[in-house]
N, C-alpha and C positions, 0 to 999 in steps of 0.2 A: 655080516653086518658090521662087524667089528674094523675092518679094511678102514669103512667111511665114517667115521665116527671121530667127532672132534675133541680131541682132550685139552680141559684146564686145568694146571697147577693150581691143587690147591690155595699155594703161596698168593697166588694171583685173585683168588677170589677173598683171601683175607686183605688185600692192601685197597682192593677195589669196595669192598663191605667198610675199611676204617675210613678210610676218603669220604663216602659216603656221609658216615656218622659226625663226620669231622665237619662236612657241611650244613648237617643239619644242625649242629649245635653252634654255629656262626651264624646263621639265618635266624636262630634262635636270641641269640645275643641281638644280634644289629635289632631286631623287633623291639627286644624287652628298653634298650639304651635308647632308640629312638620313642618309644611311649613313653618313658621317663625324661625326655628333654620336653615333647608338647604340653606333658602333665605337669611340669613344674616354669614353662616358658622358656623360650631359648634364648628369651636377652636377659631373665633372671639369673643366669648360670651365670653369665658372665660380667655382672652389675656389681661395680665397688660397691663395697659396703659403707655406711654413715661412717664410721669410723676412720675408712682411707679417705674421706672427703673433705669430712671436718676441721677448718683450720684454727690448728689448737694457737696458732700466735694473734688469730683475729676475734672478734668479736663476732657471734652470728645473731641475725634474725629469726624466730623460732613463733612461726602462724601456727595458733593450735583451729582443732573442728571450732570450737565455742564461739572462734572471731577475734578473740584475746592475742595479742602478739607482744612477743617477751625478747629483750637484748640484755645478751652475757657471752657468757663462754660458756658452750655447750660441750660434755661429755658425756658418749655412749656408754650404758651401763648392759653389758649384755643384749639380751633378744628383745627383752620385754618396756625399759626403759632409759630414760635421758636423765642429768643431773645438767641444769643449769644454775651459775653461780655468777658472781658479780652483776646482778638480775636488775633492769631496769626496764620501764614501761611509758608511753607517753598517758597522756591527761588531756581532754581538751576541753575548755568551757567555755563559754561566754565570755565568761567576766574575766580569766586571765590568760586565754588562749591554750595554744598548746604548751603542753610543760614537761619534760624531763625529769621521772621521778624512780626513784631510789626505792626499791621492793622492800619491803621491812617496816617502815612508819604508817603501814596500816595500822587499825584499830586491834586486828588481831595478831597483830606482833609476829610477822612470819618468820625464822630462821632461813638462812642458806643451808645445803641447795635447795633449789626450787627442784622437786622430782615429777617427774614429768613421763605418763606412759606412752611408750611408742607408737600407741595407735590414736591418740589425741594431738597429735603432731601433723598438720594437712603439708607442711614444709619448712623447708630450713636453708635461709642465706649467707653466707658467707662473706658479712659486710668488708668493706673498702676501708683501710685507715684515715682516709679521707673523707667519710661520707658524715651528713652532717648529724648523726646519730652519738658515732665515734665521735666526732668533735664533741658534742656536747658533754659527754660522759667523761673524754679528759679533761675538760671544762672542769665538770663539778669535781673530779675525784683532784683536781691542783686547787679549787678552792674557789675559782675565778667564776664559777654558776653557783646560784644560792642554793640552797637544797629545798626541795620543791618536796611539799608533803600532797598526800592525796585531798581531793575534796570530803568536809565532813561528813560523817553517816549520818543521816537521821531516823531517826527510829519513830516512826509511828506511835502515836497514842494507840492505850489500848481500850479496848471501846468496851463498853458497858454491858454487862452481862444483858441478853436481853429476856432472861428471866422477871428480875426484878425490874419493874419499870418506878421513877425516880418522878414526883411532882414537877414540874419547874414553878421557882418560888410567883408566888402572882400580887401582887398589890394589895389589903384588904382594906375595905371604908365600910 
């Protein structure tokens, strides 16, 4: 029996056993790198960040969730937040139209920057030096736009306990 009997160098069953192994841990990879590109998005991998985007010589537009939209100069502050500064807003009323105002002469006296968390940010434009935003803001900051304060607050009366109930005075004859 020994005549027909087919012999394998061991050598041969170890490179065909590592071959083997070598495949399954490439199968293993491509799996694990391919569940980590769909779990994290495949155009998120490759998405400038705010940072590469942001043009630090222009002024940007910055729409937050609230509705509120703020022009400056925006700077990323890490993962979590924005610093926006030389901070302007429009106003629009009735009685003096749209108006160009200067963040700070509110009632509560705000400091620059304006800090701003990254998830209160719906977008951010990268205004035109041309565009009539930027015009107005070199407007006011040479002197040639008057400086536009906010409209006043008004504060509510405050109403009357309605514990105690109060006569109203009445005539007497």
């Amino acid at each position: 029996m020994r005549e027909n009997a087919i012999v394998i160098p061991i050598e041969a069953l170890r490179r065909i056993f590592v071959m083997l192994l070598v495949l399954i841990v490439l199968i293993l990879l491509v799996m694990v790198v391919r569940t980590q590109l769909f779990r994290a998005g495949v155009g998120t991998l490759f998405a400038p960040s705010a940072a590469e985007v942001i043009d630090r010589n222009a002024y940007q537009a910055v729409f937050l969730t609230n509705g509120s939209t703020y022009f400056g100069k925006l700077e990323p502050q890490g993962d979590q937040w924005f610093l926006l500064t030389d901070v302007f807003y429009l106003s629009v009323s009735d009685q003096s139209g749209t108006q160009l105002i200067k963040r700070g002469t509110e009632p509560q006296g705000p400091r620059e920057p304006m800090i701003i968390p990254k998830d209160q940010v719906l977008f951010i434009e990268n205004l035109r030096d041309d565009s009539d935003i930027v015009s107005a803001i070199k407007k006011f900051k040479s002197g040639q736009l008057p400086s536009a304060t906010p409209p006043p607050v008004t504060v509510p009366p405050t109403a009357t306990p309605t514990g105690s109930v109060r006569p109203s005075p009445s005539p007497t004859r």
